[in-house]
PyMOL Python script that loads the backbone (N, CA, C, O; Angstrom):
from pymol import cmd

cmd.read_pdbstr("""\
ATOM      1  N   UNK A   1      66.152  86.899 152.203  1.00  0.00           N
ATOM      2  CA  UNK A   1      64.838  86.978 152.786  1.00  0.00           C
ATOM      3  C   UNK A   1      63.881  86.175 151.904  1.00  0.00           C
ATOM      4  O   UNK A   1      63.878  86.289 150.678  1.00  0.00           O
ATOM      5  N   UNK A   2      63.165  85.453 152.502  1.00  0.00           N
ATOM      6  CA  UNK A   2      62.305  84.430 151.827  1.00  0.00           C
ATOM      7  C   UNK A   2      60.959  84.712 151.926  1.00  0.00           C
ATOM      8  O   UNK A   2      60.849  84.929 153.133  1.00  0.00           O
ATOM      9  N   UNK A   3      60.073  84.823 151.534  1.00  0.00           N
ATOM     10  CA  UNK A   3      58.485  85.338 151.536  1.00  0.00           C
ATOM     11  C   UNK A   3      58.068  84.255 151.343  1.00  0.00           C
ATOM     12  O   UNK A   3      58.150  83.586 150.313  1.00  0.00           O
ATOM     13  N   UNK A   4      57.239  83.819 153.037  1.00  0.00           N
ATOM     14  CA  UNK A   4      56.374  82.303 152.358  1.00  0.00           C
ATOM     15  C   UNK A   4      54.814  83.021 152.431  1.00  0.00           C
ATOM     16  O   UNK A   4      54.717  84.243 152.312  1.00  0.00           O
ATOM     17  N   UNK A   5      53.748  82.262 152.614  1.00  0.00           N
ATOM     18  CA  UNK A   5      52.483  82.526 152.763  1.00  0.00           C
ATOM     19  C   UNK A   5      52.640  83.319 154.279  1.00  0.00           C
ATOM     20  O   UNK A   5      53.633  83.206 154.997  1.00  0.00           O
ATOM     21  N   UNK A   6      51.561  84.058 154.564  1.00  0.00           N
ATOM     22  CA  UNK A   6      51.898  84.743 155.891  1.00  0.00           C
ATOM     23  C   UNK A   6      51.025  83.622 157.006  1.00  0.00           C
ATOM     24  O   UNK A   6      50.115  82.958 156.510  1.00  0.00           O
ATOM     25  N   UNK A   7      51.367  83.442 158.604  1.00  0.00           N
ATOM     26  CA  UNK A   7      51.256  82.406 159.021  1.00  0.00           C
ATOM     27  C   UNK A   7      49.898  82.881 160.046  1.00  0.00           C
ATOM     28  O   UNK A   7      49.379  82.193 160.925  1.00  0.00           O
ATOM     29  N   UNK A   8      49.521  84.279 159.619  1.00  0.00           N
ATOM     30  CA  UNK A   8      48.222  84.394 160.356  1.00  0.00           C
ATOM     31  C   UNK A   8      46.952  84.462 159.466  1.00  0.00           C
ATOM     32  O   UNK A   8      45.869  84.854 159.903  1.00  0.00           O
ATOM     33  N   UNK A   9      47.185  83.998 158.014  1.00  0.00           N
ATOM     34  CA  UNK A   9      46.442  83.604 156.840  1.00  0.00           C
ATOM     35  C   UNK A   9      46.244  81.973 156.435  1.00  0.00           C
ATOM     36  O   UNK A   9      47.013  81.248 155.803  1.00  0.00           O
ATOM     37  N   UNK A  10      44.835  81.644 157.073  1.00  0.00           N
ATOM     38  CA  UNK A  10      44.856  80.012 156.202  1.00  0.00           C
ATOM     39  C   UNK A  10      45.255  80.055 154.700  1.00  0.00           C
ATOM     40  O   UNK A  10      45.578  81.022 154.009  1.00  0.00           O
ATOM     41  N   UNK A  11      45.154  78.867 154.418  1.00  0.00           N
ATOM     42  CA  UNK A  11      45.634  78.548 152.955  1.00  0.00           C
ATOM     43  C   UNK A  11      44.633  78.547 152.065  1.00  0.00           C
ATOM     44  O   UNK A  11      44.404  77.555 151.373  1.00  0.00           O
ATOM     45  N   UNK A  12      43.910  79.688 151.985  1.00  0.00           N
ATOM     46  CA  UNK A  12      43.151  79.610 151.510  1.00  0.00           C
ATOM     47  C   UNK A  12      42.761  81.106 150.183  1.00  0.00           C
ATOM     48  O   UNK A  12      42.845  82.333 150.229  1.00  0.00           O
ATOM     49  N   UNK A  13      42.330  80.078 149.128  1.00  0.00           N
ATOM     50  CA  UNK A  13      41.977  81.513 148.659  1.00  0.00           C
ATOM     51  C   UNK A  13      41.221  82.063 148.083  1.00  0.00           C
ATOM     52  O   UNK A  13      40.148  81.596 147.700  1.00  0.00           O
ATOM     53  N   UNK A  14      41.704  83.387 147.869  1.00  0.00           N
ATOM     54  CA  UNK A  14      41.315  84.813 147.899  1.00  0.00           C
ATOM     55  C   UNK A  14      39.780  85.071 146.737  1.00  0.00           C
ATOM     56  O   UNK A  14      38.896  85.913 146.891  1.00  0.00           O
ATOM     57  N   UNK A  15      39.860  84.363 145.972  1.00  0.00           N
ATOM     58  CA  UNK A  15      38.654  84.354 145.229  1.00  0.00           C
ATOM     59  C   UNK A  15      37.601  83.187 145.362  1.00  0.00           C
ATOM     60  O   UNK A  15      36.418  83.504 145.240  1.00  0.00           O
ATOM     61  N   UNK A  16      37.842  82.184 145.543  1.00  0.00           N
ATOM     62  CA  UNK A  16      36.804  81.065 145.308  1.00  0.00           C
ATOM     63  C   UNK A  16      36.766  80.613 146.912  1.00  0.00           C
ATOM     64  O   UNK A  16      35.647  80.576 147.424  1.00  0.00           O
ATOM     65  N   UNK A  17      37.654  80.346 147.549  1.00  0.00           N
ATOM     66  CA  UNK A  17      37.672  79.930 149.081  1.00  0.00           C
ATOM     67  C   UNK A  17      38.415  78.689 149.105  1.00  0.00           C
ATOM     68  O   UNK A  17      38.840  78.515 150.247  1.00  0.00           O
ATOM     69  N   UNK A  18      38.834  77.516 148.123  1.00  0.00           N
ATOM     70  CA  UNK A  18      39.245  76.718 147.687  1.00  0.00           C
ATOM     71  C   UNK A  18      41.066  76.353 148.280  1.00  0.00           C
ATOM     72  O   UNK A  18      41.898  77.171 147.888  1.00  0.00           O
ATOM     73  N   UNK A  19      41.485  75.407 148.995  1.00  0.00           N
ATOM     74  CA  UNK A  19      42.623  75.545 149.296  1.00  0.00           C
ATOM     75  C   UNK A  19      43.868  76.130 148.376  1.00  0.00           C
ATOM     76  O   UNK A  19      43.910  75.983 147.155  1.00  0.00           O
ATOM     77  N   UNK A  20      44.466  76.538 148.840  1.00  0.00           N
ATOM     78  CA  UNK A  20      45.728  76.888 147.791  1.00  0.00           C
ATOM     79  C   UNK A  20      46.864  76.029 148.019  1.00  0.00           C
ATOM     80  O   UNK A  20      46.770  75.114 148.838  1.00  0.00           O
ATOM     81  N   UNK A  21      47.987  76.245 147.337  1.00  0.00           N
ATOM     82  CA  UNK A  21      49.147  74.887 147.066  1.00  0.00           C
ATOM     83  C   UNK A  21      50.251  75.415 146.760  1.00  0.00           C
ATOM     84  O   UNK A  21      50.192  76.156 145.779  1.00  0.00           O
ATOM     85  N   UNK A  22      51.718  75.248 147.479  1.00  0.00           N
ATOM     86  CA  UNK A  22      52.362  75.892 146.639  1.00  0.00           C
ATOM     87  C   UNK A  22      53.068  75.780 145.428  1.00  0.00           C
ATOM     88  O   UNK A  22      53.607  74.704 145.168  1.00  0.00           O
ATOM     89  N   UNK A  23      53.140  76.641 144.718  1.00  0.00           N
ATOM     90  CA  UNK A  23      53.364  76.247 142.991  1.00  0.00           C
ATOM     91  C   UNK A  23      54.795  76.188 142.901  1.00  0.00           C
ATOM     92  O   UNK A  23      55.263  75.051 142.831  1.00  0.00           O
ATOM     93  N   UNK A  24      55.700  77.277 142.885  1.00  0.00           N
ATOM     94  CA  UNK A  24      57.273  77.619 142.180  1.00  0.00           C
ATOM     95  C   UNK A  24      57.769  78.819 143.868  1.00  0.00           C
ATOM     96  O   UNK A  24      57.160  79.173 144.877  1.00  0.00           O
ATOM     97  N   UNK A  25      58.970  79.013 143.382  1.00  0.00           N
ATOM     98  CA  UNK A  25      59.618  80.054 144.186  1.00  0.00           C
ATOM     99  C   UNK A  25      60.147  80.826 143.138  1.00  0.00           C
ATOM    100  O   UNK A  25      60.249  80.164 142.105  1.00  0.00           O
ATOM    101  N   UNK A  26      60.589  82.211 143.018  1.00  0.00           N
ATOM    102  CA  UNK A  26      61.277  83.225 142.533  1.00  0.00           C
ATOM    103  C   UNK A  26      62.189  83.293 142.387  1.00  0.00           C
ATOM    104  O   UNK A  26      62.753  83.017 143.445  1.00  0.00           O
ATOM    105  N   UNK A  27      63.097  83.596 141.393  1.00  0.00           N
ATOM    106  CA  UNK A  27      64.624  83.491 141.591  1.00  0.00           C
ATOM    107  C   UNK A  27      65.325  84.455 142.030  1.00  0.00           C
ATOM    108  O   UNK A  27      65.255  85.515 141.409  1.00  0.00           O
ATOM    109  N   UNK A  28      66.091  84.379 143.077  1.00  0.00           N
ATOM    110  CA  UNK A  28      66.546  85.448 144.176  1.00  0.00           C
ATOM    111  C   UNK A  28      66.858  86.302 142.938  1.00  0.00           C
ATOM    112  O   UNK A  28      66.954  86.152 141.720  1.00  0.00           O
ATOM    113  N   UNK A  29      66.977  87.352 143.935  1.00  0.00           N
ATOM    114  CA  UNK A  29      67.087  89.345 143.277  1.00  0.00           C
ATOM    115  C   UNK A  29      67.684  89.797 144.393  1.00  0.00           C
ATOM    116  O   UNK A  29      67.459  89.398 145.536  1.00  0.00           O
ATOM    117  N   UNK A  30      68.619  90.821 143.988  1.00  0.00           N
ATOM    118  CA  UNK A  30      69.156  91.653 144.828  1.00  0.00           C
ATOM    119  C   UNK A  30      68.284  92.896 145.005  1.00  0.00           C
ATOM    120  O   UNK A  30      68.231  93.622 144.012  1.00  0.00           O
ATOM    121  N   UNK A  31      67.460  93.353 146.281  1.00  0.00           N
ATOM    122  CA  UNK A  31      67.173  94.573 145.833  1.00  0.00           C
ATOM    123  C   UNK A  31      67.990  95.244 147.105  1.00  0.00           C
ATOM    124  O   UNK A  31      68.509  94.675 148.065  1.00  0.00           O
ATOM    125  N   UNK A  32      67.929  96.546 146.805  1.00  0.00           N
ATOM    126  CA  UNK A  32      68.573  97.609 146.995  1.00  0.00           C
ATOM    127  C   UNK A  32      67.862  98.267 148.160  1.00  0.00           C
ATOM    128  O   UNK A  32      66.648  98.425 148.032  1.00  0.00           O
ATOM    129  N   UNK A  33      68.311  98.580 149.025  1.00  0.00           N
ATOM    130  CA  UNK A  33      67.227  99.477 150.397  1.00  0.00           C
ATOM    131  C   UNK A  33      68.295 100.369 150.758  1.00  0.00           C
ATOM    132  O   UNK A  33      69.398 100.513 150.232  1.00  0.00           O
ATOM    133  N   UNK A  34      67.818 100.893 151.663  1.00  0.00           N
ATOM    134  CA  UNK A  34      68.156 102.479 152.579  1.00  0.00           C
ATOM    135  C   UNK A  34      69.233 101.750 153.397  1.00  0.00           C
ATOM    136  O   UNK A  34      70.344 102.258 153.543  1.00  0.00           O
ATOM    137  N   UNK A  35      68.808 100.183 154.102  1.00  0.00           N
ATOM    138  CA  UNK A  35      69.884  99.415 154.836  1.00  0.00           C
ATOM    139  C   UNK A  35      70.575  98.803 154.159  1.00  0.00           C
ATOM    140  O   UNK A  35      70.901  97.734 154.675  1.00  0.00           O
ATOM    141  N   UNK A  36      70.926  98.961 153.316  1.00  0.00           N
ATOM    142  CA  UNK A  36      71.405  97.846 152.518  1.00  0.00           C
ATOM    143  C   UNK A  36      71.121  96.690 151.142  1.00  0.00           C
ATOM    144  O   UNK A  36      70.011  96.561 150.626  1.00  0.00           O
ATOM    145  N   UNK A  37      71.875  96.219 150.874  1.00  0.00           N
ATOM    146  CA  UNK A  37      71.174  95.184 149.742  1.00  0.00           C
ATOM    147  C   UNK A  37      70.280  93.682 150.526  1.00  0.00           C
ATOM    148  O   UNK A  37      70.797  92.872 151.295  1.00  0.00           O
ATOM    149  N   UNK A  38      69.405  93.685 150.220  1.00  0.00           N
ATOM    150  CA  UNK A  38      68.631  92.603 150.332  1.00  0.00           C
ATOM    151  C   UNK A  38      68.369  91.612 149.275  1.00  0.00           C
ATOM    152  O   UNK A  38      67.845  91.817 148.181  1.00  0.00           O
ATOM    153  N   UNK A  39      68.944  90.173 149.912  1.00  0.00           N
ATOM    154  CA  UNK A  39      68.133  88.970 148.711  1.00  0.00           C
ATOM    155  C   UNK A  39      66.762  88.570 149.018  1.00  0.00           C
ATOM    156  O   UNK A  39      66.449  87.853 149.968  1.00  0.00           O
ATOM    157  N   UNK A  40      65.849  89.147 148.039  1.00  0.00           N
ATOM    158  CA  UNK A  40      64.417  88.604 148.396  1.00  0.00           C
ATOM    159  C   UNK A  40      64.543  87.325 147.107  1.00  0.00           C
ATOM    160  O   UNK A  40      65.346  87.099 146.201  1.00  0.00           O
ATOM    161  N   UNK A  41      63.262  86.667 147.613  1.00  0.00           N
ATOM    162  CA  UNK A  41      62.982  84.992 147.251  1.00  0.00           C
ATOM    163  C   UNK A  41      61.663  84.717 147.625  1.00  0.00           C
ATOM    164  O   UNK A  41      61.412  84.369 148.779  1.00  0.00           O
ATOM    165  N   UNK A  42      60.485  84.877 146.474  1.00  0.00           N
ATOM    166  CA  UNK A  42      59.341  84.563 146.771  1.00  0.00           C
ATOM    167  C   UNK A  42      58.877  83.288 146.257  1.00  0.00           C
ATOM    168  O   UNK A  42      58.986  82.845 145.113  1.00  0.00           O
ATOM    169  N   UNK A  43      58.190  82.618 147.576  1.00  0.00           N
ATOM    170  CA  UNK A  43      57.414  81.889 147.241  1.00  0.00           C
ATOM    171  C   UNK A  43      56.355  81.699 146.698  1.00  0.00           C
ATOM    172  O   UNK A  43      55.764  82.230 147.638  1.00  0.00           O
ATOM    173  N   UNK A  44      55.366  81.362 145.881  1.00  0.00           N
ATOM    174  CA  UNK A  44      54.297  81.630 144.852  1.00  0.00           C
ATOM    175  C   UNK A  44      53.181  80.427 144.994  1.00  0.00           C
ATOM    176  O   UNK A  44      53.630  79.286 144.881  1.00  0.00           O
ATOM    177  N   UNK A  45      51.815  80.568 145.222  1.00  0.00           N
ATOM    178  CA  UNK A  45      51.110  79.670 145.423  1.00  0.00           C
ATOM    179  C   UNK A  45      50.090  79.275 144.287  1.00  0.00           C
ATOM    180  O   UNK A  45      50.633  79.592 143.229  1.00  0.00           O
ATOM    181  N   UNK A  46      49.190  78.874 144.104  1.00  0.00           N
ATOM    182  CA  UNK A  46      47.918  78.470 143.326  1.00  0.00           C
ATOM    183  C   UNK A  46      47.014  77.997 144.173  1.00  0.00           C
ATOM    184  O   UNK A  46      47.204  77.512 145.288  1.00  0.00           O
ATOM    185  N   UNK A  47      45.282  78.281 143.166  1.00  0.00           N
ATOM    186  CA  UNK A  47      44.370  77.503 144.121  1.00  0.00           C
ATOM    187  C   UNK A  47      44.609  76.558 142.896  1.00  0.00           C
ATOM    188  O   UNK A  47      44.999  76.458 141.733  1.00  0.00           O
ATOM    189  N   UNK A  48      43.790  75.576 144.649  1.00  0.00           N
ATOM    190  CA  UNK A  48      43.928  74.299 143.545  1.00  0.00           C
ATOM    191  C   UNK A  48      42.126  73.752 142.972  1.00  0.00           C
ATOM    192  O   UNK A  48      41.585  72.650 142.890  1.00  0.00           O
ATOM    193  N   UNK A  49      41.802  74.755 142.764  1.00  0.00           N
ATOM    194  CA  UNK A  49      40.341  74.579 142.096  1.00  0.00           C
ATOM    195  C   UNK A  49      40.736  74.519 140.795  1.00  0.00           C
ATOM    196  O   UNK A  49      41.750  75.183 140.579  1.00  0.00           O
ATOM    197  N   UNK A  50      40.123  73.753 139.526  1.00  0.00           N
ATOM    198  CA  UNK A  50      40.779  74.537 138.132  1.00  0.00           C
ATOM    199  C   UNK A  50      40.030  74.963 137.344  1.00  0.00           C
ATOM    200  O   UNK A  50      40.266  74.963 136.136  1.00  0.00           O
ATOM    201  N   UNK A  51      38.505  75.609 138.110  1.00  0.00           N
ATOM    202  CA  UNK A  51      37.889  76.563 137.699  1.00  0.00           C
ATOM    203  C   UNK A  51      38.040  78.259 138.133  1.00  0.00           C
ATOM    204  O   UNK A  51      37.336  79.231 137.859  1.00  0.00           O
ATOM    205  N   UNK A  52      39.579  78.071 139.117  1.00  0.00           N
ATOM    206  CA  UNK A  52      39.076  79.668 139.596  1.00  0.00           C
ATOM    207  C   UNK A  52      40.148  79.805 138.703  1.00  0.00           C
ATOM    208  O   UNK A  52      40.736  78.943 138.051  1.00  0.00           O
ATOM    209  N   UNK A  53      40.315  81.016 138.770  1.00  0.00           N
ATOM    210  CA  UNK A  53      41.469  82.272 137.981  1.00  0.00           C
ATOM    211  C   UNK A  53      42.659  82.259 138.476  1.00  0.00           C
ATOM    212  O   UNK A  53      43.578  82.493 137.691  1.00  0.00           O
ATOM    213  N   UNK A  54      42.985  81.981 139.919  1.00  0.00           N
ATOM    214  CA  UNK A  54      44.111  82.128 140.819  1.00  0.00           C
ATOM    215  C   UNK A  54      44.928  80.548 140.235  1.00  0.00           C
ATOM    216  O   UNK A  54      46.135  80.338 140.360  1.00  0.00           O
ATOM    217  N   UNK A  55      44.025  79.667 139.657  1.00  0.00           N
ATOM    218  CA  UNK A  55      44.771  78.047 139.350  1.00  0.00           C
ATOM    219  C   UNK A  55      45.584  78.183 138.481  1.00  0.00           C
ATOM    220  O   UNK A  55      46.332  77.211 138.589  1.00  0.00           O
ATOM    221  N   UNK A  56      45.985  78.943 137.476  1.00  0.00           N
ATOM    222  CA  UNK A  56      46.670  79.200 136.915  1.00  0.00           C
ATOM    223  C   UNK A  56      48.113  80.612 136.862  1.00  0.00           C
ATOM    224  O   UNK A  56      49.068  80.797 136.108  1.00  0.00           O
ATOM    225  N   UNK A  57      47.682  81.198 137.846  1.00  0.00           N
ATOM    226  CA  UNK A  57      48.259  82.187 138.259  1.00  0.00           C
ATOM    227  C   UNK A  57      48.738  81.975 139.358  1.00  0.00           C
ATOM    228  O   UNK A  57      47.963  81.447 140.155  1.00  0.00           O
ATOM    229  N   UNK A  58      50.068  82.262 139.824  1.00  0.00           N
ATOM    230  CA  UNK A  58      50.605  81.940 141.181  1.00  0.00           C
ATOM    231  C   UNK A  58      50.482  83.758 141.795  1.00  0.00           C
ATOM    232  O   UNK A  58      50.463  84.865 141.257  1.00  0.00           O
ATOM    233  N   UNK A  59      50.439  83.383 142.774  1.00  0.00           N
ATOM    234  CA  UNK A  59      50.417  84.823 143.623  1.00  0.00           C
ATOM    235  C   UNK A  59      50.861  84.328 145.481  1.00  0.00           C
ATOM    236  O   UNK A  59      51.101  83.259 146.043  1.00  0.00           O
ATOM    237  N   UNK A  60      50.799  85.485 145.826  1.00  0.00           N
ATOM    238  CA  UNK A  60      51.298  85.650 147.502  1.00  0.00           C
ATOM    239  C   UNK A  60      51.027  86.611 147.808  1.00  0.00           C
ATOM    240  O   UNK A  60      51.418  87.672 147.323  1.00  0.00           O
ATOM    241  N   UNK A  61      49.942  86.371 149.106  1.00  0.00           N
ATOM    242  CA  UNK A  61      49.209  87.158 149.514  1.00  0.00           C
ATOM    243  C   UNK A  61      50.072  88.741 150.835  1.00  0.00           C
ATOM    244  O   UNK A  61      49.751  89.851 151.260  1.00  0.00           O
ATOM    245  N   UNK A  62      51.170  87.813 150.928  1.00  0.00           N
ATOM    246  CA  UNK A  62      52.576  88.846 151.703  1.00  0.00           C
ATOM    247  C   UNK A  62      53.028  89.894 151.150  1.00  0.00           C
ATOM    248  O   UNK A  62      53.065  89.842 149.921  1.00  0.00           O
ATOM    249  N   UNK A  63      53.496  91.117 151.780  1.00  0.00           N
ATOM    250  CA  UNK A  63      54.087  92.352 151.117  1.00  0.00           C
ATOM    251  C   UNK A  63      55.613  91.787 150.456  1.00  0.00           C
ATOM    252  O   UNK A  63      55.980  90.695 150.890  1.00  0.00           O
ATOM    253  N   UNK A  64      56.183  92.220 149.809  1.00  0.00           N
ATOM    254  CA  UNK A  64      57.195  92.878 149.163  1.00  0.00           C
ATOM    255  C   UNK A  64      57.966  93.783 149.694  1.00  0.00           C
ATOM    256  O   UNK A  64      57.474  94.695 150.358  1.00  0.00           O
ATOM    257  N   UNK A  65      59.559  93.655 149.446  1.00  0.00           N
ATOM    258  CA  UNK A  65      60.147  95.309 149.696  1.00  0.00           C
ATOM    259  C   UNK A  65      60.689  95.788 148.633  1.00  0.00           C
ATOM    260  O   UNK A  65      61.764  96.384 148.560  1.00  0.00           O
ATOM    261  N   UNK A  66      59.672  95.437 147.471  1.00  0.00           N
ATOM    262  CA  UNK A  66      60.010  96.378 145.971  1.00  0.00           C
ATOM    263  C   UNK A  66      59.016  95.828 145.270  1.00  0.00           C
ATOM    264  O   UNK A  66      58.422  94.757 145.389  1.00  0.00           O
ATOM    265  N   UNK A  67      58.916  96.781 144.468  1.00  0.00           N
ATOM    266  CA  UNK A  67      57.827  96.997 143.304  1.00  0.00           C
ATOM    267  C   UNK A  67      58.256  96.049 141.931  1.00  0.00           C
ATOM    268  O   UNK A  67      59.067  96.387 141.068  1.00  0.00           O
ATOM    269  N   UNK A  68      57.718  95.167 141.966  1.00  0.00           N
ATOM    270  CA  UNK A  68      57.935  94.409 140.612  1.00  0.00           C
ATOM    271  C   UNK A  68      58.801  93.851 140.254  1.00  0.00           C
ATOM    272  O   UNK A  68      59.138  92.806 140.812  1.00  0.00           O
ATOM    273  N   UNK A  69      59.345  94.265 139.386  1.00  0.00           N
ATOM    274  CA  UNK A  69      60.959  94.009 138.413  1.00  0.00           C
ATOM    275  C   UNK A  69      61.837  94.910 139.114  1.00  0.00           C
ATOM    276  O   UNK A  69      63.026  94.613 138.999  1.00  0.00           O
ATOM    277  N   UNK A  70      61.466  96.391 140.124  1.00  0.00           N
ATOM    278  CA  UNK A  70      62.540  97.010 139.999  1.00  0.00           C
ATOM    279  C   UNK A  70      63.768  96.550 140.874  1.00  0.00           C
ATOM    280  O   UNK A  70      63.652  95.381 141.242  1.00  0.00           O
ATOM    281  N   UNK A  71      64.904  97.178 141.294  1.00  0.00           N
ATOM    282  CA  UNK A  71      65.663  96.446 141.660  1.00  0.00           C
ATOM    283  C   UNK A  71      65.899  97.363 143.090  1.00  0.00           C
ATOM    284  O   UNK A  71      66.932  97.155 143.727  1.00  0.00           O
ATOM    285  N   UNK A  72      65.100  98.190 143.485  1.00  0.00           N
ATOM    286  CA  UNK A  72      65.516  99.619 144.110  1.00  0.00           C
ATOM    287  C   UNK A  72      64.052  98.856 145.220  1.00  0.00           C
ATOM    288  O   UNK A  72      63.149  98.217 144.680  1.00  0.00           O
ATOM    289  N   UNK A  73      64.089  99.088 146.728  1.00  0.00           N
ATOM    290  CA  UNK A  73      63.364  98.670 147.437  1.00  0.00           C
ATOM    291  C   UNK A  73      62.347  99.969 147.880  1.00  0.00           C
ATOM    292  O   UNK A  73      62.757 101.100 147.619  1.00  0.00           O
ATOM    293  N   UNK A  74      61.226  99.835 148.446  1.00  0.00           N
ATOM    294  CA  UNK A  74      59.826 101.009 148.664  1.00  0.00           C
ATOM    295  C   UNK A  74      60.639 101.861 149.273  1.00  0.00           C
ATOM    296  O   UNK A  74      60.708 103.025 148.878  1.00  0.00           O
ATOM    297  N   UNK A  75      61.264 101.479 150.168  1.00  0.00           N
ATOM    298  CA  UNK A  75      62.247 102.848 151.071  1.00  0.00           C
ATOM    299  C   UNK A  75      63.051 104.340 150.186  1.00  0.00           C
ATOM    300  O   UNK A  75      62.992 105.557 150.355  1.00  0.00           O
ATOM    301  N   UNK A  76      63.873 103.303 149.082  1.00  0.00           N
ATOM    302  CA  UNK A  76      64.581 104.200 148.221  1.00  0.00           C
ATOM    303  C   UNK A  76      63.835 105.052 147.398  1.00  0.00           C
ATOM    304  O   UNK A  76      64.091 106.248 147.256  1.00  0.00           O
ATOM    305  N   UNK A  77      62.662 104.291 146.703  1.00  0.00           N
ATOM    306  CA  UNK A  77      61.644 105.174 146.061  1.00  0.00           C
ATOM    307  C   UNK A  77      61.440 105.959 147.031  1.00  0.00           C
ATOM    308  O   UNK A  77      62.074 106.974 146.742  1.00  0.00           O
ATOM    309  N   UNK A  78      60.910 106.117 148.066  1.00  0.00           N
ATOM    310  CA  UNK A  78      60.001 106.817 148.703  1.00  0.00           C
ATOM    311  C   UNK A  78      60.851 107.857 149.250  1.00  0.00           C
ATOM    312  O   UNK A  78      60.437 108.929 149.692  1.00  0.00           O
ATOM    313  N   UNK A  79      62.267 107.423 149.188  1.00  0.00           N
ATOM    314  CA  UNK A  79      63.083 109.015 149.267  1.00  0.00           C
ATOM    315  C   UNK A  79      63.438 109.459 148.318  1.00  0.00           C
ATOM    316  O   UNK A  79      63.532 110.644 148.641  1.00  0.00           O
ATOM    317  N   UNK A  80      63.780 109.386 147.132  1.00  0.00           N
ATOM    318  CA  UNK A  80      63.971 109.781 146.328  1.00  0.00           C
ATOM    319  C   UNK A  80      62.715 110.478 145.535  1.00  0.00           C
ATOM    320  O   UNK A  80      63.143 111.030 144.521  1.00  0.00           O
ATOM    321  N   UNK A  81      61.345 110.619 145.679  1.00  0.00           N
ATOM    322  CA  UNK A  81      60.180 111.046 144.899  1.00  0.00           C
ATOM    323  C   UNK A  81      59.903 112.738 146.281  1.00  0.00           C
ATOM    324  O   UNK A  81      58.977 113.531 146.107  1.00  0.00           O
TER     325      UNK A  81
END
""", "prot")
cmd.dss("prot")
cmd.show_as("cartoon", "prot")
cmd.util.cbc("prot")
cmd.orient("prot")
């Protein structure tokens, strides 16, 4: 599963208004769900202003189906708590 920018969001961003660009991708991860194992693969953007905060920081404005580093997807947490 690949996470690009979401396609009902211009490219635009979130702090300054300034187009964004995409920077790097993520290196696939196995995470773990209720259905099964999933390969997620995020894509990661920047603005391309290089006065805002986001120019140096890549981000994506799309959900996730896990929290961070872990390797366990929102489903499994959320049964297990």
């Amino acid at each position: 599963m690949t996470i690009f920018w979401p396609e009902d969001l211009d490219k635009i961003c979130p702090v300054c208004g300034s187009k964004v660009k995409f920077a790097y991708k993520s290196n696939p991860r196995n995470v773990i769900t209720l259905e099964g194992v999933i390969i997620e693969n995020v894509h990661y953007y920047k603005c391309s202003n290089p006065d805002c905060e986001l120019h140096q920081n890549g981000f994506n404005p799309s959900p996730t189906i896990s929290y961070s580093q872990r390797r366990y997807g929102v489903d499994v947490l959320r049964y297990i708590a």
